[in-house]
C-alpha positions in Angstrom: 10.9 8.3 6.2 11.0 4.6 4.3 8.1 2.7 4.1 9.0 0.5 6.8 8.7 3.0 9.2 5.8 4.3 8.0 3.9 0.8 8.6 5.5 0.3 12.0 3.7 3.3 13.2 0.4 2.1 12.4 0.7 -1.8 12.4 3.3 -2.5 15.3 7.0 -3.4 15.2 6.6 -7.0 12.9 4.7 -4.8 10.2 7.5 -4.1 7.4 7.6 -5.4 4.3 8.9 -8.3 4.1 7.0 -9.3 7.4 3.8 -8.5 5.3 4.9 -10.9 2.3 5.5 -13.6 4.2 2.3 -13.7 6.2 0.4 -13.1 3.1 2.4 -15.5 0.4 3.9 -12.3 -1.8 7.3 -10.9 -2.6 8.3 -7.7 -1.3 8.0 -5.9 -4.4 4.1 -7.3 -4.3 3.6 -5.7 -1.4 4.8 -2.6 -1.9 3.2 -2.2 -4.8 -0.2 -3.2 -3.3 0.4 -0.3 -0.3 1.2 1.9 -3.0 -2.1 1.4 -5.1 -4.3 1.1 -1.7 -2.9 5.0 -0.3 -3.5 6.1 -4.1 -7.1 4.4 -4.0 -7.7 5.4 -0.5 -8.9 9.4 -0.2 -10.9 8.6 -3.4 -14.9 7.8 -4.1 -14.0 4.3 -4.7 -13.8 0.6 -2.9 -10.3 1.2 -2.1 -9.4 -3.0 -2.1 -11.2 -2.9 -5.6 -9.8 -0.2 -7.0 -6.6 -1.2 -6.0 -7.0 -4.9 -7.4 -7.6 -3.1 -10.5 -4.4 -1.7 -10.6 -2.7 -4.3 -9.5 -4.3 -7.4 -10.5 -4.0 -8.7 -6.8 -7.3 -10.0 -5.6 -9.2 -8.1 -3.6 -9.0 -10.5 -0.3 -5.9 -10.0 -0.6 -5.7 -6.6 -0.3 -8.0 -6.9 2.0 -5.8 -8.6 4.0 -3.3 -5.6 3.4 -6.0 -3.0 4.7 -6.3 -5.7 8.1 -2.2 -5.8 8.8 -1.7 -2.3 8.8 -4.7 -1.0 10.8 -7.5 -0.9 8.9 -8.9 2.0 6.9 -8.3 4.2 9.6 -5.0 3.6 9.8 -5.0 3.5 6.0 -6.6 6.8 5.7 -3.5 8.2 8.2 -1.1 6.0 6.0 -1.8 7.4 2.9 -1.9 11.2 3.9 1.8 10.5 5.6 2.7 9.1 2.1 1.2 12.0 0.7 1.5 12.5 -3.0 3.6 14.0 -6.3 2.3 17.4 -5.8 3.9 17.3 -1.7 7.1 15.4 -2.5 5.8 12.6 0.1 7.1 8.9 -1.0 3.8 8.1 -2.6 4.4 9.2 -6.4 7.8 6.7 -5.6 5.3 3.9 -4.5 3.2 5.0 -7.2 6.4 4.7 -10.1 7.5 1.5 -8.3 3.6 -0.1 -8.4 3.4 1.2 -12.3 6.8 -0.5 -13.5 6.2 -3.5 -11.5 2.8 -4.1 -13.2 3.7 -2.9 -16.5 1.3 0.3 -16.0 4.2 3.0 -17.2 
C-alpha cells in the first residue's frame, strides 16, 4: 500500500501528497518526509510535532498542521502502526530512508 492510500483512509479522498503540499506551501518530498518523522515520533514518550521538527527542521505549526489534515493524533496513532516499521517490513523504515537523505540525516 503507497502512502497515498494510506492517508486517504484517514484524511478523506483530497488527502495525498501533493494535495497536502499545496495546502500547506511544501514540496512533496517535504511532506513526505514530515509524515515519515511524525509516525516515527508518534508511539514514542515525546511531543510528536516537536520531535518531528527536530528531525526535520520543519516548524512545529507546521507539522501541526500535518497532525490536523490527516486526522489528528488518533488517526496518526492508526497511521503510523499501518506504516509499521523496519523490524515488520511496513513502508515506514522507506519513509524513514526517504526523510534521512532528504534532510541530510544518513
Amino acid at each position: 500500500m503507497d502512502l497515498n492510500a494510506i492517508l486517504n483512509q484517514f484524511a478523506g479522498n483530497d488527502a495525498t501528497i501533493e494535495n497536502l503540499g499545496q495546502k500547506l506551501g511544501l514540496s512533496p518530498e517535504h511532506v513526505q518526509a514530515a509524515v515519515a518523522a511524525l509516525a516515527k515520533f508518534h508511539p514514542m514518550d515525546v511531543n510528536t510535532a516537536e520531535g518531528a521538527a527536530a528531525e526535520t527542521g520543519l516548524p512545529v505549526d507546521t507539522l501541526n498542521q500535518i497532525i490536523g489534515q490527516i486526522g489528528g493524533e488518533g488517526s496518526l496513532g492508526r497511521f503510523a502502526q499501518m506504516l509499521g516499521d523496519d523490524k515488520s517490513g511496513g513502508i515506514g523504515g522507506m519513509l524513514g530512508d526517504i526523510a534521512g537523505n532528504f534532510f541530510g540525516k544518513k
